[in-house]
C-alpha positions as CSV (number, residue, x, y, z in Angstrom):
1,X,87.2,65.2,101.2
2,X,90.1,67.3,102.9
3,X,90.1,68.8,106.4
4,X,92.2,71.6,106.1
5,X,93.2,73.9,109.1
6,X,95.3,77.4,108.4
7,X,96.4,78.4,112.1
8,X,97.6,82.3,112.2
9,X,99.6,83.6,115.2
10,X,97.5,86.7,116.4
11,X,100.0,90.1,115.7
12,X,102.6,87.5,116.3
13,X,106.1,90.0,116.4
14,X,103.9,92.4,118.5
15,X,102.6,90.0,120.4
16,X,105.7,87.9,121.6
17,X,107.5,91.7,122.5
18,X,104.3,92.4,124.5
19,X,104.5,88.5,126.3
20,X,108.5,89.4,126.6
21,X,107.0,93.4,128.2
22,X,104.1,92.7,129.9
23,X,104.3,96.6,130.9
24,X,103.6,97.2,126.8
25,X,99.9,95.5,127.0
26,X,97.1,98.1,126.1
27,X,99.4,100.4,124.6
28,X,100.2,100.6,120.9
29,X,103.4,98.6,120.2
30,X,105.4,99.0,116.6
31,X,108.0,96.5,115.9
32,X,110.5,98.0,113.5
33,X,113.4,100.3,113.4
34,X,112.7,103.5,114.5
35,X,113.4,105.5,111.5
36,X,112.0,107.6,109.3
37,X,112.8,105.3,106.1
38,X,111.7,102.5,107.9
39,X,108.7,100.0,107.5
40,X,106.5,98.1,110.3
41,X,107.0,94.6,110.5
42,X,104.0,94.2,112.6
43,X,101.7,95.6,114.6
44,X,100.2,95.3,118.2
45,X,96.1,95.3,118.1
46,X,96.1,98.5,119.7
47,X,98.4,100.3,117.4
48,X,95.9,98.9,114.3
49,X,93.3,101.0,116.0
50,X,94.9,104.1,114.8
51,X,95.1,102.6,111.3
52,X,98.7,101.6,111.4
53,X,99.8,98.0,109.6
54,X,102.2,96.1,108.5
55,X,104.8,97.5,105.6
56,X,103.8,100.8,106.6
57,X,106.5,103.5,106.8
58,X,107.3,104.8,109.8
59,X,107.1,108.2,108.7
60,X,103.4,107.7,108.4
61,X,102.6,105.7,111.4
62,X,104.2,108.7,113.0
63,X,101.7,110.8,111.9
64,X,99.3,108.6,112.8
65,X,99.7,107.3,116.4
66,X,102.3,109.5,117.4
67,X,102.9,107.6,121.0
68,X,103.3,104.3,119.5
69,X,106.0,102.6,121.1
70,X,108.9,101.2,118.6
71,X,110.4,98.1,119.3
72,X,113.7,97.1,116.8
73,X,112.7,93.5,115.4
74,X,114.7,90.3,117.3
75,X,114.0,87.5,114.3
76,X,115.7,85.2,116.6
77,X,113.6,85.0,119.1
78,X,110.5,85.2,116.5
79,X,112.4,81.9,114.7
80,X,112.5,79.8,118.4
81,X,108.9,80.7,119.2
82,X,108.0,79.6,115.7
83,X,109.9,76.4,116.6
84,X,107.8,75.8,119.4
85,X,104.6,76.5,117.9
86,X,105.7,74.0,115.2
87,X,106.4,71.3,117.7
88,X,102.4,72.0,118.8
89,X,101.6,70.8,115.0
90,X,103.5,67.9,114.9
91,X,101.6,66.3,117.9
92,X,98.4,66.0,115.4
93,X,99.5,65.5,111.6
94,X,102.8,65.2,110.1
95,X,101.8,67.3,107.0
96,X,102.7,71.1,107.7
97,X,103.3,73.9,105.1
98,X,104.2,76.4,106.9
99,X,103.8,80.0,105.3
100,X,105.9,82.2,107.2
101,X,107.4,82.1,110.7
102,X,103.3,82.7,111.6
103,X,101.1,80.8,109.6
104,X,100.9,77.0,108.3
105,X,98.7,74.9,106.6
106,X,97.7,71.6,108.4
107,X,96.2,68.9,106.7
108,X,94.5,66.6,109.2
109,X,92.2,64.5,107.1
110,X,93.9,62.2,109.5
111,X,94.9,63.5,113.0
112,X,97.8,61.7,115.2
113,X,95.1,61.8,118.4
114,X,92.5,60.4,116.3
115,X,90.3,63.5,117.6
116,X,87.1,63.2,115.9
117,X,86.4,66.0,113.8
118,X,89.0,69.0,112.3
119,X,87.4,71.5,114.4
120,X,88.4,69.6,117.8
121,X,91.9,69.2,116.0
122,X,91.9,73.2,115.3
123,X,90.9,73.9,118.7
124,X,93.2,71.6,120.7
125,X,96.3,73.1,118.8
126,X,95.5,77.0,120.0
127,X,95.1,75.8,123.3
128,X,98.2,74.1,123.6
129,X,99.9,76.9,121.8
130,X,99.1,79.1,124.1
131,X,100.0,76.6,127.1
132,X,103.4,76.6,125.5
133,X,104.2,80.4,124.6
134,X,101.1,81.9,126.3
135,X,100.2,83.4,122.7
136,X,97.2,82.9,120.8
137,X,96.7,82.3,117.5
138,X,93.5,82.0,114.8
139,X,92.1,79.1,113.0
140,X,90.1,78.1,109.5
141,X,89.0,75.2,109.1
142,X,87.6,74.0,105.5
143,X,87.4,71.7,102.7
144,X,90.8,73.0,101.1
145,X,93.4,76.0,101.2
146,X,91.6,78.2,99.8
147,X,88.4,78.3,102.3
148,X,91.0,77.6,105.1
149,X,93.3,81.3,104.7
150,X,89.8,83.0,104.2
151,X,88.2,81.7,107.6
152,X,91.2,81.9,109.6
153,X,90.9,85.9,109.5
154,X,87.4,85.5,110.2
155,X,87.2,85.6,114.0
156,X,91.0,87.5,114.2
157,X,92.1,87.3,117.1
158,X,92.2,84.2,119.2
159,X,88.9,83.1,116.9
160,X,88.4,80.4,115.3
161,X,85.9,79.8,112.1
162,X,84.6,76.7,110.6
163,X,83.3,76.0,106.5
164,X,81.6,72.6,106.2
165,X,81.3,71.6,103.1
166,X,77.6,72.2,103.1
167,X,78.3,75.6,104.0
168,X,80.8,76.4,100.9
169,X,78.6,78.1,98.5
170,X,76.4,80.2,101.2
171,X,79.7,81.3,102.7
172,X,81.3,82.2,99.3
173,X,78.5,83.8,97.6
174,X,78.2,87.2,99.5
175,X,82.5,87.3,99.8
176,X,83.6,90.9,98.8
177,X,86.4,89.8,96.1
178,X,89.2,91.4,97.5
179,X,89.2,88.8,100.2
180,X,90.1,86.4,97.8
181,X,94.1,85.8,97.8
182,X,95.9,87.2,95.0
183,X,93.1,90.0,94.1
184,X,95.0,93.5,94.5
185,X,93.8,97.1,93.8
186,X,94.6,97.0,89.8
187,X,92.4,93.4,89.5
188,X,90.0,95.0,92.1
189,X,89.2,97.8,90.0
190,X,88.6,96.1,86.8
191,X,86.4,93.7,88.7
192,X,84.5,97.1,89.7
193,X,84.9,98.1,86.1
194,X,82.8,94.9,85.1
195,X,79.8,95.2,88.0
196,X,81.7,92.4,89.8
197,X,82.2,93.3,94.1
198,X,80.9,89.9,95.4
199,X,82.1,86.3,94.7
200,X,78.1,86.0,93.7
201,X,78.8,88.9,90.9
202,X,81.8,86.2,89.9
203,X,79.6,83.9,89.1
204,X,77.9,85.3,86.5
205,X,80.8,85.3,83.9
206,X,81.6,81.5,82.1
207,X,84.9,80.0,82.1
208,X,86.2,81.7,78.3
209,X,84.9,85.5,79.9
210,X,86.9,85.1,83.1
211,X,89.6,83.8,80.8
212,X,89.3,86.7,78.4
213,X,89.4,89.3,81.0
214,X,92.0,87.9,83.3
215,X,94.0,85.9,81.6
216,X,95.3,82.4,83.6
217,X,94.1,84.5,86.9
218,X,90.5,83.8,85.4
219,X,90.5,79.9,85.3
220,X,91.8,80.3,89.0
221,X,88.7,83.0,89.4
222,X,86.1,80.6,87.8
223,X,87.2,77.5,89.8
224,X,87.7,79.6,93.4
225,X,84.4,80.9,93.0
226,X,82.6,77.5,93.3
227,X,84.8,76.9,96.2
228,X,87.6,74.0,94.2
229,X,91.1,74.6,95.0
230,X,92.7,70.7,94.6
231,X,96.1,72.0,96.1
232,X,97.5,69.9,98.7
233,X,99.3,70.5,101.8
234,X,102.9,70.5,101.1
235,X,105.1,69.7,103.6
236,X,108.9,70.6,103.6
237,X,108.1,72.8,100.7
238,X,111.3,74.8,99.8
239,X,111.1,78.4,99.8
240,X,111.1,80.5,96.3
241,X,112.0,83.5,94.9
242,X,110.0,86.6,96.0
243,X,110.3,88.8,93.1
244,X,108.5,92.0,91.2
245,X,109.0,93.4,87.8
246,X,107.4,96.2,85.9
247,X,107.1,96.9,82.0
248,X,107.5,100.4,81.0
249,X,104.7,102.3,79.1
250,X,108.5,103.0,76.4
251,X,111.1,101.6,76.2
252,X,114.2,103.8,78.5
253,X,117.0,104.2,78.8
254,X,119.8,102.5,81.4
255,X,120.7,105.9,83.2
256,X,116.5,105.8,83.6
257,X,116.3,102.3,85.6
258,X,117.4,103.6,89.1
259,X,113.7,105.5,89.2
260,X,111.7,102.5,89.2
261,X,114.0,100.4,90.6
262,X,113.2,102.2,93.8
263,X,109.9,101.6,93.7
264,X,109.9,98.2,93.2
265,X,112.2,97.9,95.8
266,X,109.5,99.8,98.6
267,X,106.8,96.7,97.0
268,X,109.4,94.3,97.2
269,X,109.9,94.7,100.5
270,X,106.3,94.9,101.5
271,X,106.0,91.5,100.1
272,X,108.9,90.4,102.3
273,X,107.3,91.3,105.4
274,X,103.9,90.3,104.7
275,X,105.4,86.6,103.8
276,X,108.1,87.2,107.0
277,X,111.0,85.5,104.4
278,X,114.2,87.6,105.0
279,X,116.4,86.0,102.4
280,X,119.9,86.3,101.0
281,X,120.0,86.6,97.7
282,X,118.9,89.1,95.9
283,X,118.5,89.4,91.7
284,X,118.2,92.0,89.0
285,X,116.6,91.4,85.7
286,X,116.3,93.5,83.2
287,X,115.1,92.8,79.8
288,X,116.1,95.2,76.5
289,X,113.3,96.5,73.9
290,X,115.1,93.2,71.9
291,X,114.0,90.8,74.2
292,X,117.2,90.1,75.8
293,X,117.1,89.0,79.0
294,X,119.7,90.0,81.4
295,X,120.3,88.9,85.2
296,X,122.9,89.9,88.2
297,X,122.5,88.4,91.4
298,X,124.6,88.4,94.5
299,X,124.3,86.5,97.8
300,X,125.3,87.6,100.9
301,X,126.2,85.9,104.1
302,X,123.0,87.1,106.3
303,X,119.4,88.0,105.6
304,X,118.8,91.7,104.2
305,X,116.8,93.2,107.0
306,X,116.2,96.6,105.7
307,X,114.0,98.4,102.5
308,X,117.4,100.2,102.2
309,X,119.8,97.0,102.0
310,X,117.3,95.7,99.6
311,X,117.8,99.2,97.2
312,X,121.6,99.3,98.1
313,X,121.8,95.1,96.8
314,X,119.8,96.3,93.8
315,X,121.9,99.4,92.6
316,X,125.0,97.7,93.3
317,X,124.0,95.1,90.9
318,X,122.6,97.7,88.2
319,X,126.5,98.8,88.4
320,X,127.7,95.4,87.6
321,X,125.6,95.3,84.2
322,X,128.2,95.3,80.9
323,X,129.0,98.4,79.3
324,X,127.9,96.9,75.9
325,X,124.3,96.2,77.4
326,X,124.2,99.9,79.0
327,X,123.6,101.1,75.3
328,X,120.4,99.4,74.7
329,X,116.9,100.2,76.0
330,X,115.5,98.5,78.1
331,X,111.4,97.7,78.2
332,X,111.2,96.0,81.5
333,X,113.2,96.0,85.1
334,X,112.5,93.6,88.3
335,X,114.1,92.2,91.3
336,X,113.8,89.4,93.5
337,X,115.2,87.8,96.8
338,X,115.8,83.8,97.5
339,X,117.9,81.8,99.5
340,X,115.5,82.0,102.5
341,X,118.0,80.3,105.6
342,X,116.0,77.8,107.9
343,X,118.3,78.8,110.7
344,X,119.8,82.2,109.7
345,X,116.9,84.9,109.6
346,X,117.9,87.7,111.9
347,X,118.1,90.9,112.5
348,X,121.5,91.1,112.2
349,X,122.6,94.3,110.2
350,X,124.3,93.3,106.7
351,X,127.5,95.6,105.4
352,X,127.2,95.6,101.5
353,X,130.3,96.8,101.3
C-alpha cells in the first residue's frame, strides 16, 4: 500500500507578491499584465472572493473587482521559491513529481526521517515550508494520486486532509463528479444527461457501459470510482507537449483556419497557466478531409509569456504551410507548446519577429 502526499502552494504567485508587499495583505491582489487582452495567472484569496480566477481575462476581472491590484508576473522569482520548496521535499523521500512550479507528488511509503505515519510526513513538510519562505501550502494524503490531488483541495488553504484506506469508498461515494481530474463541462453534461452527479451515481454503470459511453475515459471512470489508480510517483518526469485540437462539424477551407485557431489558442493558454509550464515551442497541426496530417513548429529562444505570443507563434506558422496543401480542406486544426526549460521560464518578453 502507497502513502501518497500532493502538497499545493496556497495562491502561490499571489502569495509570494503579497510576502514580497506585505502592504498588499487583505486586499485583492491579480498577478498578470495589466491589459485588457490579458489573462490572470493567479489570484490572491481575497481577489477569489469577488469571483476572479486563474485564466480569467482581465477585461472581466475588471468588471468584477474593479480595485484589484495588478501585479506583472516575475517567473524568476516564482522558479527560486519553487527551488526552495523543493529542497523541503527532499529532506523526506527522494521520489518527487513535481506538477508545476506549485504542486508535487511525494511518495513516502518510506520517509528519509523515518516519521511514523504519511500524515506526520505531510505535516512536517508545510511547516518547514513555511519556516523557509514564510508561505503555506495544502496537503492530501491517500492511498494513490488520485485520492491525494482530490484531498489536497479539501481544507485549501494551509489545510491539510487525510484518506485512509478504510475511508476510500465513504469518501468517494458522495464526490460531485466534476471533482474528479479530467471531467470538464462537455463530459459533465453527459454525465448529467445519464442521472450520473455523484461518484455513487458512477457506480451503477459496469465496465462495457462506462466504455460505451466514454470511450477509454470510461475504463479510467470505472476503476477511479472504486478508488484504483496504480500510477506511481515519477520522479524526474520530463515535461510534454501541452496541446488542443478541434474537429470541424465540415470540412473548411485554409483561409477559414485563423477563426478557430484563435480560440484554441485562448484554451491553450488557459491550460498553460493552470499547469504553470511556459514553454518554447510551439506546433501547428492540421489535418486535410484526406487524412493528411500536416505539422509546423518553431522554437524560440525564451518561454512565450503571453495569449497573444501564443496566437502570433500560431499564425506565423499557418503562413509557413505549402501552397499546394492551402488547396485542400481541412477537417481538423490544433496547436501545442513543449520544450518546457528547467531554468529558462520567465517573464521575459519574446520578439516573434
Amino acid at each position: 500500500m502507497r502513502k501518497i502526499i500532493h502538497v499545493d502552494m496556497d495562491a502561490f504567485y499571489a502569495s509570494v507578491e503579497l510576502r514580497e508587499n506585505p502592504s498588499l495583505q487583505g486586499k485583492p491582489v491579480v498577478v498578470a499584465w495589466d491589459s485588457g487582452r490579458s489573462v490572470i495567472c493567479a489570484a490572491s484569496y481575497e481577489a477569489r472572493k469577488y469571483g476572479l480566477r486563474s485564466a480569467m481575462s482581465v477585461a472581466k476581472a475588471r468588471t468584477l473587482c474593479p480595485q484589484a491590484i495588478y501585479i506583472p508576473p516575475n517567473f524568476d522569482l516564482y522558479r527560486t521559491v519553487s527551488r526552495q520548496v523543493r529542497s523541503v521535499f527532499e529532506r523526506y523521500t527522494h521520489k518527487i513529481e513535481p506538477l508545476s512550479l506549485d504542486e508535487a507528488y511525494l511518495d513516502v511509503t518510506a520517509n528519509l526521517k523515518n516519521l511514523p505515519s504519511a500524515t506526520a510526513v505531510a505535516n512536517a513538510i508545510r511547516a518547514d515550508i513555511f519556516s523557509l519562505t514564510g508561505l503555506t501550502a495544502s496537503a492530501g494524503v491517500a492511498p494513490n494520486k488520485f485520492l491525494a490531488k482530490i484531498a489536497s483541495d479539501w481544507r485549501k488553504p494551509n489545510g491539510i486532509f487525510v484518506i485512509s484506506p478504510a475511508r476510500v469508498q465513504d469518501f468517494l461515494a458522495p464526490l460531485p463528479l466534476q471533482k474528479i481530474p479530467g471531467v470538464g463541462k462537455v463530459t459533465l453534461a453527459k454525465f448529467h444527461q445519464l442521472g450520473m452527479f455523484t461518484v455513487s451515481d458512477l457506480l451503477r454503470f459496469n465496465h462495457a457501459e462506462l466504455a460505451f459511453h466514454f470511450g477509454k475515459f470510461g475504463h479510467r471512470l470505472y476503476q477511479l470510482a472504486r478508488g484504483i489508480d496504480e500510477r506511481s510517483v515519477e520522479s524526474n518526469q520530463p515535461a510534454q507537449q501541452i496541446s488542443t485540437e478541434t474537429t470541424f462539424d465540415e470540412d473548411i477551407l485554409f483561409e477559414q483556419i485563423e477563426t478557430p485557431l484563435r480560440a484554441l489558442c485562448t484554451k491553450l493558454w488557459g491550460q498553460l497557466l493552470k499547469k504553470k509550464k511556459f514553454g518554447c515551442t510551439v506546433t501547428l497541426k492540421l489535418k486535410t478531409n484526406s487524412f493528411r496530417i500536416i505539422t509546423r513548429s518553431k522554437t524560440f529562444s525564451a518561454p512565450l509569456h503571453g495569449q497573444a505570443h501564443l496566437l502570433q507563434a500560431g499564425l506565423l506558422l499557418l503562413e509557413r504551410v505549402d501552397d499546394d496543401i492551402k488547396s485542400h480542406k481541412f477537417r481538423l486544426a490544433g496547436i501545442g507548446v513543449s520544450h518546457f526549460p528547467e531554468e529558462q521560464q520567465s517573464g521575459q518578453q519574446l520578439s516573434l519577429l
